[in-house]
N, C-alpha and C positions, 0 to 999 in steps of 0.2 A: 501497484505501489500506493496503495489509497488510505495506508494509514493515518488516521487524524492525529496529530505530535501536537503535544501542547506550546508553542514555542514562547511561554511569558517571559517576561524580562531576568535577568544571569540572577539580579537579588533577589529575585521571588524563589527561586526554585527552592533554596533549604527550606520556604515556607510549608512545600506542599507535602499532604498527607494521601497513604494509602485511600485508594476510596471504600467506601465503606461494604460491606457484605460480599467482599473479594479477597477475602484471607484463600493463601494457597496451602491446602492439606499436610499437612507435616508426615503424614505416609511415605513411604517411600514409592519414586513412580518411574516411571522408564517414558520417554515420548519416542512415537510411532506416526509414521507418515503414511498415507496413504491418500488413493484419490475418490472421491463422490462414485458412486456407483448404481444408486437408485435413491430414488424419492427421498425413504426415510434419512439417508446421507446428506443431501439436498436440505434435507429442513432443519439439520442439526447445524448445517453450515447456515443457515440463514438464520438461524437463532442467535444464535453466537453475533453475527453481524447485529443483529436489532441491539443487541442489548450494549454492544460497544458505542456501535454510531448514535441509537435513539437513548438507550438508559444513561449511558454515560455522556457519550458528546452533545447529545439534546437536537439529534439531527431531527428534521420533519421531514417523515418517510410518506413517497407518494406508490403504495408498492401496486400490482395488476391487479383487479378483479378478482377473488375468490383465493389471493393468499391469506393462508392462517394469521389471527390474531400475534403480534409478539415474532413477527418476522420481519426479514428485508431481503426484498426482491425486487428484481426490474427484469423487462425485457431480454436482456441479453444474458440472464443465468442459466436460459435453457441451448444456449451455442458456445458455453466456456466448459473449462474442464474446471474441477474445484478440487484444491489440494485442500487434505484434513491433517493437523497434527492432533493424534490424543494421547494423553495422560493417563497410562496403564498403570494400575497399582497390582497390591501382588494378590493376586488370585481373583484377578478381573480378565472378563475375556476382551471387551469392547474397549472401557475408558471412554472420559470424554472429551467432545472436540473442545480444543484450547487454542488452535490458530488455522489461519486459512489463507488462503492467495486463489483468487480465480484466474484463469488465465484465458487469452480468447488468441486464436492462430491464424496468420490469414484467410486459410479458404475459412475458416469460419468465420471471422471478420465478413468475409462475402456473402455469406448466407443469411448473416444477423442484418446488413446492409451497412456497414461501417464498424469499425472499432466506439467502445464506448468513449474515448478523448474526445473521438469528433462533436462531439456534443458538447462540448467544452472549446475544443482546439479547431483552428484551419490549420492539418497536417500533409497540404501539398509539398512542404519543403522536404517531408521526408519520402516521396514518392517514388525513388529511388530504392529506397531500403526496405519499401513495403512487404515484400515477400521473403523478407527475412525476419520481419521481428515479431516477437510477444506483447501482448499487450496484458500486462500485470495489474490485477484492478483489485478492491473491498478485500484488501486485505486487513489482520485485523488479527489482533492475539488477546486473550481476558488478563484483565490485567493483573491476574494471580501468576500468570505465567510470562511475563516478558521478562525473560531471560536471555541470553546469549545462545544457549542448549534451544531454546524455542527458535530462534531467528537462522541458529544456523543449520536445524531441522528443515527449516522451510527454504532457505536458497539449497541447500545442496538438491534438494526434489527439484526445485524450479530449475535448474541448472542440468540435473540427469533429465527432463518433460525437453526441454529446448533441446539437447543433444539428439534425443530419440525421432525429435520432428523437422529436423535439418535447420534449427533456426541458431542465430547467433545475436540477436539483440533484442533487449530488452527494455520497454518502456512505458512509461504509467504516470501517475501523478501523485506527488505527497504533498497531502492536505494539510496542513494548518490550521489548528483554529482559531477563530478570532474571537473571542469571547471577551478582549481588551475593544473590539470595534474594529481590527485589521492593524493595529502600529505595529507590533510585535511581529506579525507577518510580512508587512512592507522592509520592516529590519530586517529584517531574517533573510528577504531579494535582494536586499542591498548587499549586504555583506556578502553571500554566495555569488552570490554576477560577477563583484569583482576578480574572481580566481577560478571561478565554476562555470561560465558563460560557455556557452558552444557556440561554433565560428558562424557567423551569419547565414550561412547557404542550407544550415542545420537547424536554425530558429521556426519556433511556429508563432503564431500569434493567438490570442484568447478571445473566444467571441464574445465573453464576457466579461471585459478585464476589471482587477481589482483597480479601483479609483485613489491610483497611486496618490497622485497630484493632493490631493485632500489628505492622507497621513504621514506623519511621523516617520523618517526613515534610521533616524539617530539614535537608535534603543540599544542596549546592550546587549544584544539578545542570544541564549544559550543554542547552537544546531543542536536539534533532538538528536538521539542515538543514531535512530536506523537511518536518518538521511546522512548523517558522518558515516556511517557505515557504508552507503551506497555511494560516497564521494571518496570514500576510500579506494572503493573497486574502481575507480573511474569513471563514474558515471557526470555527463554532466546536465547543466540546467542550458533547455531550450526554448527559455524565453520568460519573460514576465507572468505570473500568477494569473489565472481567471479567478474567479467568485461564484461560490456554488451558496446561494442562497438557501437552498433545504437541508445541506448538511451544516450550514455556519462557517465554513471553512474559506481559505483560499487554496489553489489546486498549483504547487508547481511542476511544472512539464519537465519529465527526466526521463534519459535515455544513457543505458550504456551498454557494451558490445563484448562480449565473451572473449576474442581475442583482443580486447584492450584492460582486460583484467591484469593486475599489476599480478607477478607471477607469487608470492606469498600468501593474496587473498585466493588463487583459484581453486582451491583447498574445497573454501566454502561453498561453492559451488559444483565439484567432482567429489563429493568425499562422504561421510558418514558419520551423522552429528549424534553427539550424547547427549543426555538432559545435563 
């Protein structure tokens, strides 16, 4: 769930403009799901990442040793699985990737030595639920294609991957950026907590929390799409924001559970998305 969301304040938003050199093709396209299956798959999807997290959100990518130039990678893209959506035009075989979700499942969790949150989160509370859930990460769609058709390409896949591997929850973190200094982001906890909060024994805490106490909680501030999307299905927030320094962002902890889908959204989730 590691979408960066711009979350600035409700009057800014008519301000903002397409970014620039991300016009989406006026062709006609079909979007196509599928998952990473070798290398060259693997570097299409990391490209895509570099250029949302680093060209657009200005993240500082620390990637491995002898990744390519103009990528993003860490540690744990070699134990996730990596869902592709692309953009087929007419008399194209391949198309290209336009959104991604990686996904990492407990025994891989095991192999890698933790879920990527943990690096972020103390997740004893949900130790219980461990060998049920997904962990949803660097997700990420160009911003020629955030669309509805893109978003609900990519849950109903994440939704048919968790059915196939006996899991039922799902959780991840959505980023926030702070590019205000974090006000806009402490808004954005405040408002969500009060109706979004999951019940104490479900909270985690953040090893590196955002420094509430020092901003602004009073902002007016718009929930991005895809997190009203994922508070729509039920999902809720477990607990107060970390601070991820290298992407700019703050990270909040969210978790929701397949049979707590409200029975109108499971659609998206079991079904078969159009562009």
């Amino acid at each position: 769930m590691q979408t960066v969301f711009d979350a600035a304040p409700a009057s800014a938003r008519s301000l903002r403009r397409p970014t620039a050199g991300f016009a989406r093709p006026a062709t006609s396209f079909r979007l196509e799901t599928s998952w990473a299956d070798s290398i060259e798959d693997l570097r299409e999807v990391q490209r895509l990442r570099f250029q949302v997290f680093a060209g657009e959100g200005g993240a500082r990518l620390s990637p491995p040793p002898g990744t390519p130039p103009g990528h993003d990678a860490d540690r744990f893209d070699a134990f996730c699985a990596h869902l592709m959506v692309r953009a087929i035009g007419l008399g194209d075989d391949s198309g290209e990737v336009v959104g991604t979700y990686r996904l990492l499942t407990p025994d891989a969790a095991r192999r890698a030595g933790g879920f990527y949150s943990e690096t972020e989160f103390d997740l004893a509370s949900l130790a219980p639920w461990r060998s049920r859930m997904a962990e949803l990460g660097r997700s990420c769609i160009h911003p020629a294609w955030r669309t509805g058709g893109t978003i609900l390409a990519l849950w109903s896949a994440v939704g048919d991957f968790m059915m196939l591997h006996g899991l039922d929850v799902a959780f991840g973190s959505a980023s926030v950026a702070m590019s205000d200094g974090g006000h806009a982001a402490a808004s954005l906890w405040r408002q969500l907590s009060e109706a979004h909060l999951a019940p104490v024994e479900r909270r985690v805490r953040p090893l590196r929390p955002l420094a509430l106490e020092t901003l602004r909680d009073d902002l007016d501030v718009e929930t991005p799409s895809l997190i009203r999307g994922y508070l729509r299905c039920g999902a809720e927030l477990l607990g107060p924001p970390a601070h991820d320094p290298d992407f700019g962002t703050a990270d909040l902890p969210m978790l929701m559970t397949l049979d707590g889908l409200p029975r109108r959204h499971r659609c998206q989730f079991h079904g078969q998305a159009d562009a």
